[in-house]
C-alpha positions in Angstrom: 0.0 0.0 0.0 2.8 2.0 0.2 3.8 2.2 -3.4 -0.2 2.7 -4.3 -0.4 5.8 -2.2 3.2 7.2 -2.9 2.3 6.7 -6.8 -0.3 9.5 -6.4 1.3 11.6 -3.7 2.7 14.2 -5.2 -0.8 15.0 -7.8 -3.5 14.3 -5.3 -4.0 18.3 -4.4 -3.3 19.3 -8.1 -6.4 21.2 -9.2 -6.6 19.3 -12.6 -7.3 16.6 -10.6 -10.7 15.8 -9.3 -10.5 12.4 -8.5 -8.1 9.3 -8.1 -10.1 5.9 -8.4 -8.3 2.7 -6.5 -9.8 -0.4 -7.7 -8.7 -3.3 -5.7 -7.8 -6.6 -7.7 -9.0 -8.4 -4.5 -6.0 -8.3 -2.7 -5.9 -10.1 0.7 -8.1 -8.7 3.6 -5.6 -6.9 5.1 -4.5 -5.1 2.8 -7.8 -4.3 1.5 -8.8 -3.1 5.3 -5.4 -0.5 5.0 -6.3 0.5 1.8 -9.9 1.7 2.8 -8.4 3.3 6.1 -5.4 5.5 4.5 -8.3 6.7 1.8 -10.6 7.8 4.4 -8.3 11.1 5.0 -8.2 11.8 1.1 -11.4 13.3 0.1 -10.9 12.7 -3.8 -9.8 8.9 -3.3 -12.4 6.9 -4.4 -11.9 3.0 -3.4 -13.7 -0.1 -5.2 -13.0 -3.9 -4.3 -13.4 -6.6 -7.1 -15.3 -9.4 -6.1 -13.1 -11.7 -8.7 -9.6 -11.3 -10.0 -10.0 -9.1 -13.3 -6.1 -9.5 -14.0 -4.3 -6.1 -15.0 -6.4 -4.9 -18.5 -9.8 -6.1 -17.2 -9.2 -4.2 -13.8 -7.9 -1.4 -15.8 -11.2 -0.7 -17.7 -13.2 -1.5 -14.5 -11.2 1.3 -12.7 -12.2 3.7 -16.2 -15.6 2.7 -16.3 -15.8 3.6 -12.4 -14.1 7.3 -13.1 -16.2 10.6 -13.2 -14.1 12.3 -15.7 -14.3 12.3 -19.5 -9.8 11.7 -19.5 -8.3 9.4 -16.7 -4.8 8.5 -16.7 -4.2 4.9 -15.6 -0.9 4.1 -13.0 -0.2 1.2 -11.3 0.7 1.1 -7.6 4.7 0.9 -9.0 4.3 4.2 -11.1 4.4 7.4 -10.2 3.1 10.6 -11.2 4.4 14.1 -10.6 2.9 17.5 -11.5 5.1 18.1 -14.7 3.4 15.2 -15.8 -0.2 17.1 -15.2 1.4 20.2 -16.6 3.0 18.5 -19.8 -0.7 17.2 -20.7 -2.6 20.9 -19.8 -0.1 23.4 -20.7 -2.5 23.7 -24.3 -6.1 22.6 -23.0 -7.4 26.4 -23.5 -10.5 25.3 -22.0 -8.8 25.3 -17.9 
């Protein structure tokens, strides 16, 4: 769980982002229960548990399917994101 939240860290109060959706590939109980907890404190973390293994693509497209926005940008827990990233996609969108 620490890779998944340090992944995001850094983006998670960036104002082009409204929401980061975790999508748990049923991982054990445990860490399913810390996942929950540390997202509690993050008000645009949205959490989801599969009921089944999807595998890596099928969880992918369940964790798009579950997002709010029109563009996501898919990580896994061993990525991470920084706001250059954010500004390297935006720095043209004249509609912000």
């Amino acid at each position: 769980t620490d890779l998944l939240f340090a992944s995001f860290a850094q983006v998670m109060d960036e104002i082009y982002v409204d929401e980061i959706v975790i999508v748990d590939d049923c991982s054990s109980e445990k860490v399913w229960e810390e996942i929950k907890e540390r997202a509690k404190t993050m008000p645009k973390v949205k959490v989801f548990r599969n009921s089944i293994n999807l595998d890596c693509y099928k969880n992918k497209r369940r964790a798009v399917e579950l997002a709010n926005n029109e563009w996501v940008i898919l990580l896994d827990s061993d990525n991470v994101i920084d706001p250059t990233y954010l500004y390297h996609i935006f720095k043209n969108n004249t509609r912000l």
